[in-house]
N, CA, C and O atoms as a GROMACS GRO file, in nm:
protein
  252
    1UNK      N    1   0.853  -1.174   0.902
    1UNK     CA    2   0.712  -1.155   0.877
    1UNK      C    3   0.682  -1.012   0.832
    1UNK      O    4   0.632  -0.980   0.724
    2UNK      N    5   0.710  -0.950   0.906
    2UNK     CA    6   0.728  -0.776   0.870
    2UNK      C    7   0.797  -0.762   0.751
    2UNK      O    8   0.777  -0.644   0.724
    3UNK      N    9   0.888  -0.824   0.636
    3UNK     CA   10   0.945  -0.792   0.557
    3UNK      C   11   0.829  -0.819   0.433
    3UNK      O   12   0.803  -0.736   0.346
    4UNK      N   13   0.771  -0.947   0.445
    4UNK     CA   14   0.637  -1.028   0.394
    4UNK      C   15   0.564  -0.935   0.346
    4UNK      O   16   0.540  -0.887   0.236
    5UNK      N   17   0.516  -0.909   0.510
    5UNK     CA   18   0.410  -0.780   0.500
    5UNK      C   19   0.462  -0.655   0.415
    5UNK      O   20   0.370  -0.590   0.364
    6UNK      N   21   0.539  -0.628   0.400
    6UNK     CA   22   0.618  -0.454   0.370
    6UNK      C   23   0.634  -0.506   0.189
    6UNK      O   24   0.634  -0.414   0.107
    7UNK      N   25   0.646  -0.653   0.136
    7UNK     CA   26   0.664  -0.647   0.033
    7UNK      C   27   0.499  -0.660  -0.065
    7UNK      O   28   0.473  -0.624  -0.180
    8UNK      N   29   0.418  -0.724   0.033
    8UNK     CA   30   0.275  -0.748   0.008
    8UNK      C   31   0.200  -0.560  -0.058
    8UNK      O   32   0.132  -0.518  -0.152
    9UNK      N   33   0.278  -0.496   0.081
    9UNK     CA   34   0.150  -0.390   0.059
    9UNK      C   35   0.222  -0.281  -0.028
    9UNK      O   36   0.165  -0.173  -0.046
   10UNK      N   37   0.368  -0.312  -0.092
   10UNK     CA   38   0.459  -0.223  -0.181
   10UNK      C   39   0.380  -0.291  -0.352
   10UNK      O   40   0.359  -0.224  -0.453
   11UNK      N   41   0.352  -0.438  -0.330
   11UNK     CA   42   0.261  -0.503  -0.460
   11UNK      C   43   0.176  -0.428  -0.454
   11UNK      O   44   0.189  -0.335  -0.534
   12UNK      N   45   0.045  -0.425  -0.364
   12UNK     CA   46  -0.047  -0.345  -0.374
   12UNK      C   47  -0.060  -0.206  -0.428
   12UNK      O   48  -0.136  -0.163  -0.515
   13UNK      N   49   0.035  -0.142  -0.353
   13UNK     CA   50   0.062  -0.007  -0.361
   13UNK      C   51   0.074  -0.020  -0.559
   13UNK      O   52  -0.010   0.022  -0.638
   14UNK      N   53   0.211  -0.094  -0.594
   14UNK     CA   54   0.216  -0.038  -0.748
   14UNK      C   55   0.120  -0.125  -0.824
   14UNK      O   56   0.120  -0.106  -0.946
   15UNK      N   57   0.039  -0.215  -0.778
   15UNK     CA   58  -0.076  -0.244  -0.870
   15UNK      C   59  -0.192  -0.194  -0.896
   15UNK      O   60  -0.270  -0.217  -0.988
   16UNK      N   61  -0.201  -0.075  -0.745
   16UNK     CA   62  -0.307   0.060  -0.779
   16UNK      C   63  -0.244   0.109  -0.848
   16UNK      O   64  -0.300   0.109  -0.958
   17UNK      N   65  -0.105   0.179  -0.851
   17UNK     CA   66  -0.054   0.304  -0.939
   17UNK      C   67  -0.094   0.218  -1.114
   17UNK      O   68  -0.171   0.262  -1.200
   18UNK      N   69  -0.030   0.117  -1.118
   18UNK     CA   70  -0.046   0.111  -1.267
   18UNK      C   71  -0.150   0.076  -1.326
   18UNK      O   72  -0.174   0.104  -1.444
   19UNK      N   73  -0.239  -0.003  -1.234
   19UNK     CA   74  -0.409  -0.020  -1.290
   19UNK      C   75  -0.451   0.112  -1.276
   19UNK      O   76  -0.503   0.147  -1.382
   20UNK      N   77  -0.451   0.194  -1.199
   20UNK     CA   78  -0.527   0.322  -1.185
   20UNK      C   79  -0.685   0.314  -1.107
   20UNK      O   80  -0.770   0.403  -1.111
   21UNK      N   81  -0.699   0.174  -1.032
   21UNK     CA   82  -0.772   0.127  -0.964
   21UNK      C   83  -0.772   0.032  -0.855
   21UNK      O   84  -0.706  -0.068  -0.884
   22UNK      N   85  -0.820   0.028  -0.748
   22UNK     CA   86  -0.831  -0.018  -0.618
   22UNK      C   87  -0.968  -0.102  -0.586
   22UNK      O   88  -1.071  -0.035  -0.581
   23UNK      N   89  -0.975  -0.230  -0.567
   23UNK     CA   90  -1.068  -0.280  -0.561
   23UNK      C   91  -1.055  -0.399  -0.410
   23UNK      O   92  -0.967  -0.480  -0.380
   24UNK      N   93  -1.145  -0.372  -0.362
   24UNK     CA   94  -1.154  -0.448  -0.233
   24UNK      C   95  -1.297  -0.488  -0.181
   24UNK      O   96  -1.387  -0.410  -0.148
   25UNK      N   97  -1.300  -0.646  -0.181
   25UNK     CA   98  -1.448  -0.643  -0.187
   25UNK      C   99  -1.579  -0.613  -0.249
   25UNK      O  100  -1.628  -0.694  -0.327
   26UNK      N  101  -1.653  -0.475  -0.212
   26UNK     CA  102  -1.769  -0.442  -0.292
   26UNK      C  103  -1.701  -0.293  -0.315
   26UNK      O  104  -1.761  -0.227  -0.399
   27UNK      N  105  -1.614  -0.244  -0.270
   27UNK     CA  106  -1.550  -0.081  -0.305
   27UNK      C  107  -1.468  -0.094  -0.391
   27UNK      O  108  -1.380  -0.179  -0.397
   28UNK      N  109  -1.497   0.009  -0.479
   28UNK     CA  110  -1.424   0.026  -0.566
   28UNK      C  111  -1.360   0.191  -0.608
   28UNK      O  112  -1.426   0.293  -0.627
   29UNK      N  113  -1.254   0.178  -0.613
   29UNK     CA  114  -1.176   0.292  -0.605
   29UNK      C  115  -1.115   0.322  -0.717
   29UNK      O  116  -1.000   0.280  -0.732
   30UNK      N  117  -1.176   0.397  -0.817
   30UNK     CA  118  -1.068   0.434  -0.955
   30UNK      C  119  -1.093   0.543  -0.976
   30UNK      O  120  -1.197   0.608  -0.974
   31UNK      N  121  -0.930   0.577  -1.010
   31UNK     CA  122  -0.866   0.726  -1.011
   31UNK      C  123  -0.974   0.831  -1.100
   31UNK      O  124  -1.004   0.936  -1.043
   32UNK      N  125  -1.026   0.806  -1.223
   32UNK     CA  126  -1.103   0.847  -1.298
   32UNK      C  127  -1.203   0.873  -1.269
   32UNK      O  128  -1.240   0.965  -1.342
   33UNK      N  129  -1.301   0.836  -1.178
   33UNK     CA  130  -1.402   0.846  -1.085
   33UNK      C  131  -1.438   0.898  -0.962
   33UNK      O  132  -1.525   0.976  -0.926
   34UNK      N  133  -1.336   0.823  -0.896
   34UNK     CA  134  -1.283   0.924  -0.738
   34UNK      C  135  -1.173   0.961  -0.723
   34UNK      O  136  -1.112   0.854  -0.721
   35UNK      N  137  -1.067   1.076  -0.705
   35UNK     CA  138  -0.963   1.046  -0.773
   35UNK      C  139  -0.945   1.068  -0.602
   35UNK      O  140  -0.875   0.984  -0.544
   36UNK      N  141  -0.989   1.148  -0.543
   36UNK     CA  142  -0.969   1.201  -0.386
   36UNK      C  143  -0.973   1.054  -0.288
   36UNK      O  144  -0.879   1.031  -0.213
   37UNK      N  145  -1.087   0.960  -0.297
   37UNK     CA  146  -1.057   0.847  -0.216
   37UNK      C  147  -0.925   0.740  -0.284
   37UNK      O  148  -0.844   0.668  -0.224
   38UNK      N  149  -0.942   0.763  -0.412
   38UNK     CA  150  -0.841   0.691  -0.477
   38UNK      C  151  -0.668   0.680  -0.446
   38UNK      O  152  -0.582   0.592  -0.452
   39UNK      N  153  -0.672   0.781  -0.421
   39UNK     CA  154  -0.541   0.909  -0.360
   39UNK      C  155  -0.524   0.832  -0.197
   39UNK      O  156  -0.432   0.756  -0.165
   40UNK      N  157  -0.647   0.879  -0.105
   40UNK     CA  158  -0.649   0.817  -0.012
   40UNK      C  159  -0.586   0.686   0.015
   40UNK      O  160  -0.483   0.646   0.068
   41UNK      N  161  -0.694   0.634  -0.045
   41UNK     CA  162  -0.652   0.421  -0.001
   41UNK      C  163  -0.468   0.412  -0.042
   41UNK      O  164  -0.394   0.356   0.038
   42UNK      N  165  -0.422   0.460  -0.145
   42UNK     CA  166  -0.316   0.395  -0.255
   42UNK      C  167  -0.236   0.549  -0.092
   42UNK      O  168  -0.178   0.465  -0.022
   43UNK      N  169  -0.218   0.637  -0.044
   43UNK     CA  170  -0.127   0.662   0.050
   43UNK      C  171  -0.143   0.607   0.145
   43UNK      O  172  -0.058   0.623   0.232
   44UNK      N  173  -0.267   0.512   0.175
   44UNK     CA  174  -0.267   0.451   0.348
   44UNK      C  175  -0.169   0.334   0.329
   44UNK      O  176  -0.086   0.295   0.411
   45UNK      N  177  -0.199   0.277   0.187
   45UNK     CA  178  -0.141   0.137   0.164
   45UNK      C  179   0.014   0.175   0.201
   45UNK      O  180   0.066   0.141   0.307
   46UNK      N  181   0.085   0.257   0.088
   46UNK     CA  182   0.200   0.297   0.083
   46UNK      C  183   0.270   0.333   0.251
   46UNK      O  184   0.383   0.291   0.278
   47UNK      N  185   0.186   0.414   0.356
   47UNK     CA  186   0.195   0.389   0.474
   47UNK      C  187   0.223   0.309   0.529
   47UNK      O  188   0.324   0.302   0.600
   48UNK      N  189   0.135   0.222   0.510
   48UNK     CA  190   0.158   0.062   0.607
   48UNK      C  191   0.227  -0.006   0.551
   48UNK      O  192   0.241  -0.113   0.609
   49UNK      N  193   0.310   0.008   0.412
   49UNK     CA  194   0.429  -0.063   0.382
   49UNK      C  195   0.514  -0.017   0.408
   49UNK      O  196   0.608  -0.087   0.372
   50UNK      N  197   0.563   0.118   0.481
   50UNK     CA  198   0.649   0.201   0.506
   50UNK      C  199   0.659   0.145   0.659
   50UNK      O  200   0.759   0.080   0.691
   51UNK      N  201   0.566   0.167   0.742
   51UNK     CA  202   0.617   0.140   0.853
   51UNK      C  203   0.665  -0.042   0.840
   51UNK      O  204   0.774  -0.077   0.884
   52UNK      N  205   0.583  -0.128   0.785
   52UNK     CA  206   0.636  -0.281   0.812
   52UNK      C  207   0.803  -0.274   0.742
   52UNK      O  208   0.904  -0.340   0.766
   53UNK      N  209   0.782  -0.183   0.666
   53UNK     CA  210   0.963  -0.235   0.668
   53UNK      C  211   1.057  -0.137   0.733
   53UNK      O  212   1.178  -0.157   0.738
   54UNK      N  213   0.989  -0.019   0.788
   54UNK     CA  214   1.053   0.009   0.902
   54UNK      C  215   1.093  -0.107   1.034
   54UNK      O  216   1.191  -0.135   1.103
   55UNK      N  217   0.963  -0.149   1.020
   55UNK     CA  218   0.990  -0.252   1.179
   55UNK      C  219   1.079  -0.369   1.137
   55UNK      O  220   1.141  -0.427   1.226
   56UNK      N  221   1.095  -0.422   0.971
   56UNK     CA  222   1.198  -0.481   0.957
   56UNK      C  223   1.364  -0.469   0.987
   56UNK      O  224   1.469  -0.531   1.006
   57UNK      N  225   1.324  -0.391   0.981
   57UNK     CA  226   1.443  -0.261   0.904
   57UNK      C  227   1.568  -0.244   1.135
   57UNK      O  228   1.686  -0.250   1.172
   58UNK      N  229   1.401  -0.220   1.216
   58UNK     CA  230   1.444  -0.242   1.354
   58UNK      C  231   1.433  -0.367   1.404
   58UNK      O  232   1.481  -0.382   1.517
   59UNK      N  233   1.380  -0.472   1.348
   59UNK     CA  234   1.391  -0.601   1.403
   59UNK      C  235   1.544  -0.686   1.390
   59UNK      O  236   1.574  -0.789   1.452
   60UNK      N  237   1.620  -0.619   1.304
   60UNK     CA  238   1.686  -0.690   1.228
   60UNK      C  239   1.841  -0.626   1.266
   60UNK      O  240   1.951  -0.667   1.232
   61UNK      N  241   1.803  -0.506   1.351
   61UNK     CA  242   1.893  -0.402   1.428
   61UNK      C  243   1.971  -0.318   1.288
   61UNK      O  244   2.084  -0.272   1.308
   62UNK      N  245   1.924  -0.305   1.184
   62UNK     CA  246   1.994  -0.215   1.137
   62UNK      C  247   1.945  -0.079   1.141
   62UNK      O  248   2.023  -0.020   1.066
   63UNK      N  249   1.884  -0.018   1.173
   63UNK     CA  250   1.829   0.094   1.247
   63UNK      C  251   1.941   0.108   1.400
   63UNK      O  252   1.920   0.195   1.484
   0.00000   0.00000   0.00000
């Protein structure tokens, strides 16, 4: 499940980088506009795909 997750939010992650926009709901986040929250969201994402495949990574005992 954690691997799922870790590949979900690595999509996310490079479909902000190459759209150059973040959209969720009624917020909208593009680099050209905000570049500071833009920056934000696209490192939290990258975060939380970092740790889920960390926890893969220890579920799976190769850590």
């Amino acid at each position: 499940m954690s691997l799922l997750l870790a590949i979900l939010f690595f999509a996310f992650f490079i479909s902000a980088i190459v759209r150059g926009n973040f959209s969720y709901g009624k917020a909208d986040y593009d680099f050209h506009e905000h570049p500071v929250q833009f920056v934000i969201v696209t490192v939290f994402i990258l975060g939380v795909a970092v740790l889920c495949f960390y926890r893969f990574l220890v579920e799976t005992d190769l850590i």
